[in-house]
Backbone as a printed PyTorch tensor [residue, N CA C, xyz], in Angstrom:
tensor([[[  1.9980,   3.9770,   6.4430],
         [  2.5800,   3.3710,   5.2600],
         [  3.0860,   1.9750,   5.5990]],

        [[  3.0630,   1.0550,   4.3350],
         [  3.4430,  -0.4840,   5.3420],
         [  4.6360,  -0.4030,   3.7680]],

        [[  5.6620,  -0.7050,   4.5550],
         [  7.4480,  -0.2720,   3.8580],
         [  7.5120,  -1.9730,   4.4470]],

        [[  8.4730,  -2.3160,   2.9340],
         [  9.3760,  -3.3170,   2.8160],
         [ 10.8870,  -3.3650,   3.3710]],

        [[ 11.8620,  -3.4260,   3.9230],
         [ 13.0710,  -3.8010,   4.0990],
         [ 13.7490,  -5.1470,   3.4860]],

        [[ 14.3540,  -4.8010,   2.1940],
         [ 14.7660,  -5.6590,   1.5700],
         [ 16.0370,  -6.7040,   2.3610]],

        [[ 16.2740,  -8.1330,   1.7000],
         [ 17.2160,  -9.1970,   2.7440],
         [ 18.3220,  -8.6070,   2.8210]],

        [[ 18.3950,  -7.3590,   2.2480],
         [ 20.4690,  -6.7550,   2.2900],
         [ 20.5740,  -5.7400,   3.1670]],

        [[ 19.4130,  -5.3360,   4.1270],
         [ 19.1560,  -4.0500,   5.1380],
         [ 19.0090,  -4.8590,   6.1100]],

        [[ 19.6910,  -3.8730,   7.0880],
         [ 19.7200,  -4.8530,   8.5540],
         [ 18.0510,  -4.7200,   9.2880]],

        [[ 17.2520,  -5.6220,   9.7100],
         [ 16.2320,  -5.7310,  10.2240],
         [ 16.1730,  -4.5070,  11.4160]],

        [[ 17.2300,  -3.7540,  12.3780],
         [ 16.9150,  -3.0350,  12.9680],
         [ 16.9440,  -1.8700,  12.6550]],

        [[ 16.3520,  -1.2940,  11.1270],
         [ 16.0520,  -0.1370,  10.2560],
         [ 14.7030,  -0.1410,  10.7890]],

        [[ 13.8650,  -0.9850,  11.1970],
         [ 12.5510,  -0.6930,  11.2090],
         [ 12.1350,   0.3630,  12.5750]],

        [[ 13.3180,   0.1920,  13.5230],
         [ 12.9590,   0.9980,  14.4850],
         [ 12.9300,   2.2030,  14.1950]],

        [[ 13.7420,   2.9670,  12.8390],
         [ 13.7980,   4.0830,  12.8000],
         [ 12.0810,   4.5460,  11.9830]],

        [[ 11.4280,   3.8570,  11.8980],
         [ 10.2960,   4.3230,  11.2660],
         [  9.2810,   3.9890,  12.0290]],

        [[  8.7120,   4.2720,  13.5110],
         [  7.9810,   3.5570,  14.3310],
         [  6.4180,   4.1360,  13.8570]],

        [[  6.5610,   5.1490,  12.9890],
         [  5.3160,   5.6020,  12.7870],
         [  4.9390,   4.7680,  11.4980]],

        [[  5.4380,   3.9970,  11.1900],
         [  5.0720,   2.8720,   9.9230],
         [  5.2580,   1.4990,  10.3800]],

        [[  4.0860,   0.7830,   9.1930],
         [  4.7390,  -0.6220,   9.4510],
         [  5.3100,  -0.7940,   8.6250]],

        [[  6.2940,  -1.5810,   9.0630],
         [  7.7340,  -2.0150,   8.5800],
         [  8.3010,  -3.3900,   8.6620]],

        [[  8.5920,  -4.4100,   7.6700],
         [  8.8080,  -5.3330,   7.7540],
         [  9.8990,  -5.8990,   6.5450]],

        [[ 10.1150,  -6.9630,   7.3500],
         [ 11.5410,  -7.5380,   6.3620],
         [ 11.3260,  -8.1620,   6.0490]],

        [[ 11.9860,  -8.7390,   4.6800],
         [ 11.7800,  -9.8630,   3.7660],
         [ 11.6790, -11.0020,   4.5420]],

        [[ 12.6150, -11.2920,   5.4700],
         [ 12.6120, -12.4210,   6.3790],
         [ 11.2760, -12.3900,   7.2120]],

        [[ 10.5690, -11.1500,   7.3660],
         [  9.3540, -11.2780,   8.4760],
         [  8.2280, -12.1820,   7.6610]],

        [[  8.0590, -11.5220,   6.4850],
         [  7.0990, -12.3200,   5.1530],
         [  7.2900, -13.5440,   4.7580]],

        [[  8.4260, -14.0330,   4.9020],
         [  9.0920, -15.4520,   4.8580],
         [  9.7120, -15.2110,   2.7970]],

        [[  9.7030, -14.0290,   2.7550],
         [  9.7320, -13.7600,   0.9380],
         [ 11.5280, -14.1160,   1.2440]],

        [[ 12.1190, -14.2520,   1.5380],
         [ 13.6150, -14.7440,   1.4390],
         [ 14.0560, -15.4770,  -0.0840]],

        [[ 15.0260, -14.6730,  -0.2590],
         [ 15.2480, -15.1960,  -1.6820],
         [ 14.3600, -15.4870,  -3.0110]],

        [[ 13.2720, -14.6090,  -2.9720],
         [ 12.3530, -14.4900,  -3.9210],
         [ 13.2530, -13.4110,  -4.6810]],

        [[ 13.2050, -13.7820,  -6.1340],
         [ 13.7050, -12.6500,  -7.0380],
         [ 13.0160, -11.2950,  -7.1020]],

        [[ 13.2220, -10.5310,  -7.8130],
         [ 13.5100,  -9.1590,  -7.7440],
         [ 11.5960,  -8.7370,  -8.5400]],

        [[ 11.2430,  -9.6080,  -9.5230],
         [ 10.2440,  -9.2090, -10.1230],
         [  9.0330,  -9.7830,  -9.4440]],

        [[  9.4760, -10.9660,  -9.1820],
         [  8.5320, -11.4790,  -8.0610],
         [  7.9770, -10.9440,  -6.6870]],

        [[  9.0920, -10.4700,  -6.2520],
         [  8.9820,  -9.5960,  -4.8950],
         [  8.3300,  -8.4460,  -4.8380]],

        [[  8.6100,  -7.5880,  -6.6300],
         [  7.5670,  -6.5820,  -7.0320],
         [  5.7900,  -6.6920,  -6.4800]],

        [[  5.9810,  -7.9380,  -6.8200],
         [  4.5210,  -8.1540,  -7.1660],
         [  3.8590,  -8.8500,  -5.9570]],

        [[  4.7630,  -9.4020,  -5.3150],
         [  4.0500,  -9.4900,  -4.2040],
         [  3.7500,  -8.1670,  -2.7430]],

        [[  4.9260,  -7.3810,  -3.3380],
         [  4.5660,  -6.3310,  -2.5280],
         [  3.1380,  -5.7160,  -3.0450]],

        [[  2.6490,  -5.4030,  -4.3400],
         [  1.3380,  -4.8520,  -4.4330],
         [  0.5840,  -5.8530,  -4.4400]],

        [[  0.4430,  -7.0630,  -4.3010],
         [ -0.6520,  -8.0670,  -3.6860],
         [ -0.8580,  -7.8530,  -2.1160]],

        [[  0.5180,  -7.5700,  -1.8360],
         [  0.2090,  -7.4610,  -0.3480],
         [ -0.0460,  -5.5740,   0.0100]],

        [[ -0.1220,  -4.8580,  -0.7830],
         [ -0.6190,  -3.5640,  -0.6100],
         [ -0.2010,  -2.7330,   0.0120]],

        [[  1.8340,  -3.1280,  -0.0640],
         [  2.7330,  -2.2930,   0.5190],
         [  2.9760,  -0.8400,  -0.2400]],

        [[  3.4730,   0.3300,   0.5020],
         [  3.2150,   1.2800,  -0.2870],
         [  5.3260,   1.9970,  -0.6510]],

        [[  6.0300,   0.8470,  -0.2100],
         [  7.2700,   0.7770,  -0.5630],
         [  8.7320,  -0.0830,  -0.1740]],

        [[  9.5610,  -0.1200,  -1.3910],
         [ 10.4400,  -1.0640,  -0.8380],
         [ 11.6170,  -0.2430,  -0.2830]],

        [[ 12.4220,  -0.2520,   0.6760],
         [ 14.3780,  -0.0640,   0.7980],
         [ 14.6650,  -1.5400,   0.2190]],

        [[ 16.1130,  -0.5510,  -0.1860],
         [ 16.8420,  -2.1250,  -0.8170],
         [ 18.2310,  -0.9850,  -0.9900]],

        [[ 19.6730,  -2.1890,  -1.0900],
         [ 20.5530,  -1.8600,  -1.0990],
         [ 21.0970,  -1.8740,  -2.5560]],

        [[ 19.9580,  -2.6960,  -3.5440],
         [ 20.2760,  -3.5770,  -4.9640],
         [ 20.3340,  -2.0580,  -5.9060]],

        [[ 21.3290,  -1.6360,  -6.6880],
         [ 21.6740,  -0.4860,  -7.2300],
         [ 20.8720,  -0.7570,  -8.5520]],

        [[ 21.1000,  -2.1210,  -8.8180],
         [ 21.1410,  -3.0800, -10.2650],
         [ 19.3360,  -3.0380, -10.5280]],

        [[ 18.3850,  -3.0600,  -9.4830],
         [ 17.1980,  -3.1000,  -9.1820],
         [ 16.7270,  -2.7370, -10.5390]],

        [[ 17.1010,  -1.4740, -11.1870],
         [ 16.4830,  -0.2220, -12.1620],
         [ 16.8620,  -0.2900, -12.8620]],

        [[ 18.0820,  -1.4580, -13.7240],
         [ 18.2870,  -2.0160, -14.6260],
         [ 17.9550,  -3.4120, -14.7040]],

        [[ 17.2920,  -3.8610, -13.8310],
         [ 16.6450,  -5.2570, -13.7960],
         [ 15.1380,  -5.0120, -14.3830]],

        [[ 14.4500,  -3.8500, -13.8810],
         [ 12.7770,  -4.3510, -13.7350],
         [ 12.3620,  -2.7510, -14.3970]],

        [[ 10.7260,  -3.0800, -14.8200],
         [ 10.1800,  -1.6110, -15.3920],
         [  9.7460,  -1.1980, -14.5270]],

        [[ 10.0000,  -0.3600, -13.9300],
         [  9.0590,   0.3680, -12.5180],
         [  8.0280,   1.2950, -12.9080]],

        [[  7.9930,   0.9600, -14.4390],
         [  6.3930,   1.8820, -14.8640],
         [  5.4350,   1.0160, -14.9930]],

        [[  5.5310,  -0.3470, -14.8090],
         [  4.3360,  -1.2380, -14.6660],
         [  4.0590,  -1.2240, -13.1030]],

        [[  5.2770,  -0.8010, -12.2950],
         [  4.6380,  -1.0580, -10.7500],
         [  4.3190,   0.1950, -10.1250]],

        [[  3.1450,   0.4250,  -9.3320],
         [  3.0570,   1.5070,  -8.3140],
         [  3.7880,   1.7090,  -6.9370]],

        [[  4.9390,   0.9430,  -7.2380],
         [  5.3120,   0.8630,  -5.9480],
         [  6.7200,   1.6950,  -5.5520]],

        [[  6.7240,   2.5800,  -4.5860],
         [  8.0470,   2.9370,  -4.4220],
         [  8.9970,   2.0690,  -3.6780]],

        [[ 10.2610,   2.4710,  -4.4740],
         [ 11.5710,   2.1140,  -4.3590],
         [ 13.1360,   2.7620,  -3.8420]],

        [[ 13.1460,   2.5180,  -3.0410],
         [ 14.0350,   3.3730,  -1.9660],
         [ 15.4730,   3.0190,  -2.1710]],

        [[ 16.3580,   3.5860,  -2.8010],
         [ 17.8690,   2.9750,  -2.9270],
         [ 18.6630,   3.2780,  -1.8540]]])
């Protein structure tokens, strides 16, 4: 599975998933890209989910237009 780590999760979360790739907003250079944008670049880039700390996420965006999971 190739998992997102959103900019509010500490980058050394990825060790706990060594059987995935795992990368941080900062690895993608996506830093400070908004919330709908970031959607969409995760399924351009053909990630199969995000973590994020953002509660607000699921009152921001439709997550029935995206296939993407979302990890609170």
């Amino acid at each position: 599975m190739r998992l997102l780590l959103d900019e509010n999760l500490p980058k050394r979360l990825k060790l706990d998933f060594p059987d995935h790739e795992i990368f941080t907003v900062r690895d993608k250079g996506w830093n400070g890209i908004k919330n709908g944008q970031l959607l969409n670049l995760l399924l351009q880039n053909e990630f199969d989910g995000l973590f994020t700390f953002d509660k607000n996420l699921s009152y921001q965006q439709n997550f029935s237009k995206y296939s993407i999971t979302v990890l609170y």
